[in-house]
Residue, then its C-alpha position, 0 to 999 in steps of 0.5 A: x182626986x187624990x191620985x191627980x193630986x199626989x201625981x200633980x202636986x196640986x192641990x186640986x180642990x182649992x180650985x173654985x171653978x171661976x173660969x180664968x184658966x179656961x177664958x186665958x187658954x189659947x186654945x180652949x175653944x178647940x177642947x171638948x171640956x173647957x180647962x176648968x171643967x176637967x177640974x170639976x170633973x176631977x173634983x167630983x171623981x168622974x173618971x170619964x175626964x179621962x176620956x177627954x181630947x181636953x187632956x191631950x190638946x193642952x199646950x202646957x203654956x201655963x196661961x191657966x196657972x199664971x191667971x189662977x187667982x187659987x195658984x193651982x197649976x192645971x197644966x200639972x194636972x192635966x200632965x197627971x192625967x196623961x200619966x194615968x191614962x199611959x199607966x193603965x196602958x187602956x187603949x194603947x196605940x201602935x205608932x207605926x199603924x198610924x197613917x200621916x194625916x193621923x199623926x199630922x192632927x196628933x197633940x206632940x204631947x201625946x208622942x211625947x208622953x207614948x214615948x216616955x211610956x215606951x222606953x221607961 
């Protein structure tokens, strides 16, 4: 957790899983783990959220932290654990090995953070 915090700037524990983000997020009913549920997942040092499509589907739109009555900033988080995901460099993929209708059903973040990672 505190990896998450020091990346994010948040103040994860504060959250105390009321479900606001996850009843305002335009897209949560698409995700694996409801946005307040990467925050227990995170709050209990279960790096298996790591493991969420969760992570990579958020559209930072900011839904979750204009609603958060804590003021925690999940989109923040959810950017941090991106970031440990592309440090660790686990499962790295070729872009170029990846055929259309994978790139069409892609997150754009997902390129975008890849290519942050690939040019340093």
């Amino acid at each position: 957790m505190e990896k998450v915090e020091e990346l994010s700037g948040e103040k994860v524990y504060s959250c105390h899983k009321c479900g606001k983000c996850s009843a305002g997020c335009p897209i949560g009913a698409a995700m694996d783990l409801r946005p307040h549920q990467v925050i227990e997942f995170i709050q209990a040092n279960d790096w298996n959220v790591l493991n969420s499509r969760t992570i990579w589907l958020c559209a930072s739109c900011f839904q979750c932290a204009v609603r958060c009555p804590k003021d925690v900033d999940l989109t923040k988080v959810m950017e941090a654990l991106r970031l440990l995901i592309l440090r660790e460099d686990a499962d790295q993929v070729e872009i170029c090995t990846l055929t259309r209708e994978d790139l069409e059903q892609l997150p754009p973040i997902a390129l975008v953070s890849n290519f942050r990672k690939s040019t340093g």
